[in-house]
VONUSE-805872 format. One record per residue: x, y, z of N, C-alpha, C in turn; residue in one letter. Coordinates in steps of 0.02 Angstrom, whole numbers, plus 50000, padded with zeros to 5 digits. Layout:
XYZXYZXYZA;...
***
This chain:
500424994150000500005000050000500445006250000X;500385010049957500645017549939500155024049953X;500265025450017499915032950041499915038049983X;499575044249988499675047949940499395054449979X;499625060349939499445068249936499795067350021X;499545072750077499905073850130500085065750167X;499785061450122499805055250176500665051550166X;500925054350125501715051850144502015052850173X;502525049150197502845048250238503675046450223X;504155051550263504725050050257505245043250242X;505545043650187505645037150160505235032950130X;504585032550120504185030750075504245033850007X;503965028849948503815031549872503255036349883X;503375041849855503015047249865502635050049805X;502895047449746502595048349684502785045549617X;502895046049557502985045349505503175049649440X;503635051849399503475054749367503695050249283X;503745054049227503985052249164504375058549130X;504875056249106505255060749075505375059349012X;505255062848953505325060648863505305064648836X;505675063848778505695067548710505015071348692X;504525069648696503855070748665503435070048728X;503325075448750502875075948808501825075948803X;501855079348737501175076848714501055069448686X;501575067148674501505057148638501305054948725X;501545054848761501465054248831500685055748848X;500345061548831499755064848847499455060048822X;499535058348741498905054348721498735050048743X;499515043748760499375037948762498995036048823X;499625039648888498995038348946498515041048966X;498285047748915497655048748929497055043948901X;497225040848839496925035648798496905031448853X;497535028748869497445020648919497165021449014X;497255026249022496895026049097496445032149114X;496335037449059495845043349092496285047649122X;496695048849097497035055149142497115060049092X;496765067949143496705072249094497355077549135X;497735081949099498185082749120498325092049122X;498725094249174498665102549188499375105149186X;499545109649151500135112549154500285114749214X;500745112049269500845115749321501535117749331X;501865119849272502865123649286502725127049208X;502875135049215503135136149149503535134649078X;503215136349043503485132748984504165133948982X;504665129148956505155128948957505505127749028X;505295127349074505665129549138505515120549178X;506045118949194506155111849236505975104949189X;505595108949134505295101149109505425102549042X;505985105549006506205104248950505495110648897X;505655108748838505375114448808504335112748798X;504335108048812503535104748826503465108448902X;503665109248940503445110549006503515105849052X;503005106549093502985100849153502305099549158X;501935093649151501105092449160501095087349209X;500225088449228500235085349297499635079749267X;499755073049271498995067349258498715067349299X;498045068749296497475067049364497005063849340X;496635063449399496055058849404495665060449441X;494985062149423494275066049477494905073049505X;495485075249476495725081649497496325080249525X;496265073449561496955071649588497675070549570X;498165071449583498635071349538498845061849544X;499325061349482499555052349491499945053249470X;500295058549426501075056349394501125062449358X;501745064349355502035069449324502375067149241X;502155071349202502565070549151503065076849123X;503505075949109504145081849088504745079549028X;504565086148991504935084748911505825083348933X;506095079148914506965078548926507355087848911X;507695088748961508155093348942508455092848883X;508455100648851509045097748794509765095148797X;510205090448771510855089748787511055082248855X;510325080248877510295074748910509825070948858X;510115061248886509905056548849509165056848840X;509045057848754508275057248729508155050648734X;507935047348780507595040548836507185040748874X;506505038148858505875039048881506005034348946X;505795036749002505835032149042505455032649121X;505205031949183504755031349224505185033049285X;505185037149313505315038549377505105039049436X;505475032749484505315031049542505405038349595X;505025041349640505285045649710505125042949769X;505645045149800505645044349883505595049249915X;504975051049974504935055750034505695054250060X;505825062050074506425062450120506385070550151X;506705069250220506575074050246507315079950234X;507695077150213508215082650171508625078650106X;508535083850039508855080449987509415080850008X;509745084150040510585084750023510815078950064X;510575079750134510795072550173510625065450127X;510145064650120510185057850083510635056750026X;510775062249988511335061349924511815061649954X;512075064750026512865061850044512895053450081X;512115053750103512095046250115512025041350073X;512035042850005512145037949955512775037549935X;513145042749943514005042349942514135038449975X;513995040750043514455036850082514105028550083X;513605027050044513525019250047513805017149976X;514065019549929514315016849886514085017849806X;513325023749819512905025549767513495032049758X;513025036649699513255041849665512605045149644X;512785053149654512255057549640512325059649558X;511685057749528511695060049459511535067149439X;511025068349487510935076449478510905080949560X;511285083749563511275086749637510865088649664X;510775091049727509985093149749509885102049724X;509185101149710509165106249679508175108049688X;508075115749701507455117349716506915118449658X;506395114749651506075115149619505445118349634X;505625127049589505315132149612505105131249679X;504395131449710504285131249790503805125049778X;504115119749754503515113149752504225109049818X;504485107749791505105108249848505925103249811X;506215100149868506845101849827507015092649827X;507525091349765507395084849751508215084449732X;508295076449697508985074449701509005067249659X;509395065949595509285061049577509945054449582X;509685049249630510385044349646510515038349591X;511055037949598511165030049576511435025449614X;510935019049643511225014249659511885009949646X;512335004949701512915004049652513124999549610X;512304996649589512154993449520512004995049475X;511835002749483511605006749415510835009649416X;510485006549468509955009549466509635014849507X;509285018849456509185026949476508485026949507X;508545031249571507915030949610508055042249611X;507395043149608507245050949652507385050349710X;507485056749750507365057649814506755064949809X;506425065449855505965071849853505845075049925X;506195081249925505975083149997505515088749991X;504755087550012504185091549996504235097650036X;504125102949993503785111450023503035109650015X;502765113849950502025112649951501855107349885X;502205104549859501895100049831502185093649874X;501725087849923501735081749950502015075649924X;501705076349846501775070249820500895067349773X;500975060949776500315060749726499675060049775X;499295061449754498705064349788498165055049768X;498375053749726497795049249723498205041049687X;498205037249718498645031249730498095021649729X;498175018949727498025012949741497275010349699X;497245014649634496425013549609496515012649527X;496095011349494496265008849441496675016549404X;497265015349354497575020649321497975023649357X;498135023349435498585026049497499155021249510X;499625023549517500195020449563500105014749613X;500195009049603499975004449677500735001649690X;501255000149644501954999149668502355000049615X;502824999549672503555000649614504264993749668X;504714993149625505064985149617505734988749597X;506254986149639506924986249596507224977749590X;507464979249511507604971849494508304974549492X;508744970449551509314968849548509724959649535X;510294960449528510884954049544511034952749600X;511094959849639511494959549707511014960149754X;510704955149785510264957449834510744961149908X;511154957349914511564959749994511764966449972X;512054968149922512294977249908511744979849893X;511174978449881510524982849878510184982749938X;510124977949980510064976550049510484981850105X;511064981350078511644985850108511474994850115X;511304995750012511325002250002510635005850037X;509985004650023509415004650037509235006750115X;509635000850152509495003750232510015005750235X;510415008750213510885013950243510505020450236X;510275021950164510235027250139509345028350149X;508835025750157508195025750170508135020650256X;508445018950274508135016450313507985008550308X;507765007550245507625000450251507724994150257X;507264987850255507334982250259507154977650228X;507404970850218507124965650159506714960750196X;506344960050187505674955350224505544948150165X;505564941250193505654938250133504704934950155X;504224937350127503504933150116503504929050065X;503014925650074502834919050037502804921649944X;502624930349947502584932249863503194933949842X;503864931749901504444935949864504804940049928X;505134941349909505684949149949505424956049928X;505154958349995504964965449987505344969650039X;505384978150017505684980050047505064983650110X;505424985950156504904986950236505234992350276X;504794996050271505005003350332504775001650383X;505245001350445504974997250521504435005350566X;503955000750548503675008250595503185009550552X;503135009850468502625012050424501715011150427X;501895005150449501125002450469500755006650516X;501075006450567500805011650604500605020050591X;501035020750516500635027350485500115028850448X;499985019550426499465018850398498975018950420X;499045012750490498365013050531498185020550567X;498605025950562498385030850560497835035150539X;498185033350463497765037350396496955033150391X;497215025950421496515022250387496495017250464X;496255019550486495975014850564495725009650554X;495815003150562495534997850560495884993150500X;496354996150460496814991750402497214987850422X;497684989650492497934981050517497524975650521X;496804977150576496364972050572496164965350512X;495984971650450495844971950377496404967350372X;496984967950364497434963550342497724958950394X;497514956350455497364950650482496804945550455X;496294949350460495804944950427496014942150345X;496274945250318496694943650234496984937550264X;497304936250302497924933550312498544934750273X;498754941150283499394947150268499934943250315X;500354940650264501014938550318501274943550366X;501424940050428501844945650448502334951450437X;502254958750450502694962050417502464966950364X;501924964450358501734964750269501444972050273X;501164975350312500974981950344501544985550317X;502094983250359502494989850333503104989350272X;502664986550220502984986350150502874991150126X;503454995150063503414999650041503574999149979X;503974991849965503934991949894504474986249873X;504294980849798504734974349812505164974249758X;505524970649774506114965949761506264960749700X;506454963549655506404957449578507034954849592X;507414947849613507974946549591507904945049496X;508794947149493508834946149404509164939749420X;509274937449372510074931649347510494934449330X;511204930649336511704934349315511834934949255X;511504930949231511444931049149511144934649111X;510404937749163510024941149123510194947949098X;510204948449049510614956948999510074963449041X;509494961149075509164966849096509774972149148X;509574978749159510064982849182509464981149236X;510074984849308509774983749366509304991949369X;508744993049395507974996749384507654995949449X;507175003149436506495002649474506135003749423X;505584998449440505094999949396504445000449442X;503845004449399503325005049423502645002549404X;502235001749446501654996749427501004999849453X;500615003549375500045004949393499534998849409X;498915002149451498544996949456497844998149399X;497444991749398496994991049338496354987049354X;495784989249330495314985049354495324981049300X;495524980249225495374973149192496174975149169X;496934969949181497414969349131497504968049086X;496964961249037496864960148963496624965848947X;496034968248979495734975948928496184982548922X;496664982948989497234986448954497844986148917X;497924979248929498634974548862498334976848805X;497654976848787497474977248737497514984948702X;497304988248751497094995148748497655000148729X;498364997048767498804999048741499224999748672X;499024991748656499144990248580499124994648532X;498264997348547497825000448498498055007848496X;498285008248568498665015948547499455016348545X;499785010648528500495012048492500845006848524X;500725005148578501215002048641501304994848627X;501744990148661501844985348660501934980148712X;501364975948701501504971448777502074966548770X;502494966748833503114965548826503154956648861X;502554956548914502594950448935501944949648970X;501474943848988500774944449001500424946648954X;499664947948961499364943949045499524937149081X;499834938349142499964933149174499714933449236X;499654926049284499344927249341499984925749398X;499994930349442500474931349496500044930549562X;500814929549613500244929949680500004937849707X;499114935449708498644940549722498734947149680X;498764945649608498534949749536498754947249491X;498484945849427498524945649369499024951449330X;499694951449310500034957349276500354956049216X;500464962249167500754962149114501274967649115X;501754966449096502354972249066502294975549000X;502184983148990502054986248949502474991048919X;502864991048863503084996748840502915005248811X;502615008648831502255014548775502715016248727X;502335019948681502575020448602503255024048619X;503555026648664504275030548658504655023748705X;504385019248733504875015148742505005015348823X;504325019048867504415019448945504035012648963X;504365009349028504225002749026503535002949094X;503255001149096502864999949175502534994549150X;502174992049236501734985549248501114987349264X;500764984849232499904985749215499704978949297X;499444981749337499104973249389498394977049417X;498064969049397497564969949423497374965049497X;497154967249526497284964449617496904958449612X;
***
């Protein structure tokens, strides 16, 4: 479960955005595939390349940011993971000192607030976000919204290593896999939503499972995939959007398949940004 709008919480995924060449190819597709109608919220030209910066919502809510590539950085469509943090700059020297590297320094974004982009020391790039007045995504866990995001590594012990150094966290191994777990999170939940531990007793929610924040793909060492976060909207039918995507340019990359507790497919859109379509 992924909180959203003021409901995040430090060290938690806090939102999503997309960064590409073609910031209206972006507009169509996922406005075509999930209903998101979308609002200019950064001046043109300014933070988000010469398209701007647009915001996807839903009933008004925000779910994901999209922003045109700078000129002079790699034209590569691709999905960006963020993390609540309560200072960018500390966490980017705490990715130094665990063995990561800062790709883009911390830096204020106008008064939405100030952010930082890392690299793990397998290569994979996570946000950091430390909120002024923009929180994060406002609307999370429903069909066309954010419900998770996954880093597929080789190295579990140096991602194990880097992770709770630099966020805090922990690897929890349940019966669906290795997820990662903020000790304490649950309890911000049953905050926000009184009665969801219960709720997930009665599920029979392995232990732990409360305060997950987000899981764990081991790769092979063989496999040519680069080590990633990826993100996984959620869906009320996944064939009707494997399909849906097709029809507007995209390419299903693997699925519909059935996993434990959802049905998911891997999806490419027409510029080549990857995410996971699951339906619960």
């Amino acid at each position: 479960t992924m909180p959203g709008g003021d409901g995040c919480s430090p060290r938690d995924r806090c939102g999503v955005e997309t960064s590409r060449p073609d910031a209206d190819g972006a507009r169509r597709f996922y406005g075509g595939l999930f209903g998101w109608e979308f609002e200019g919220v950064m001046p043109e030209g300014r933070e988000g390349g010469d398209g701007g910066y647009l915001m996807g919502r839903i009933r008004g809510g925000g779910v994901a940011g999209v922003g045109s590539i700078p000129p002079g950085a790699p034209q590569m469509a691709m999905w960006n993971t963020y993390v609540w943090v309560d200072s960018a700059d500390e966490t980017a020297a705490k990715a130094r000192d665990a063995g990561g590297s800062v790709a883009m320094e911390p830096f204020d974004v106008l008064d939405s607030g100030r952010m930082a982009v890392l690299i793990d020391p397998e290569g994979a790039v996570i946000s950091v976000w430390q909120p002024r007045r923009h929180k994060g995504a406002q609307l999370v866990n429903e069909h066309g919204s954010v419900n998770f995001n996954g880093l597929a590594t080789r190295d579990v012990a140096g991602a194990e290593a880097f992770y709770g150094a630099v966020f805090g966290w922990r690897l929890l191994t349940l019966p669906a896999g290795q997820m990662w777990a903020l000790p304490g999170y649950g309890d911000h939940l049953e905050e926000r939503t009184p009665g969801l531990r219960q709720q997930m007793e009665q599920m029979d929610a392995p232990e732990g499972f409360i305060d997950v924040v987000a899981a764990l793909e081991p790769v092979a060492a063989d496999d040519g995939t680069p080590a990633n976060w990826s993100v996984t909207f959620g869906v009320d039918d996944v064939d009707a959007i494997a399909a849906k995507a097709q029809e507007l340019g995209g390419t299903v990359v693997a699925g519909p398949v059935d996993a434990p507790w959802s049905r998911r497919a891997v999806i490419n859109d027409p510029q080549g940004a990857t995410f996971v379509a699951s339906q619960f």
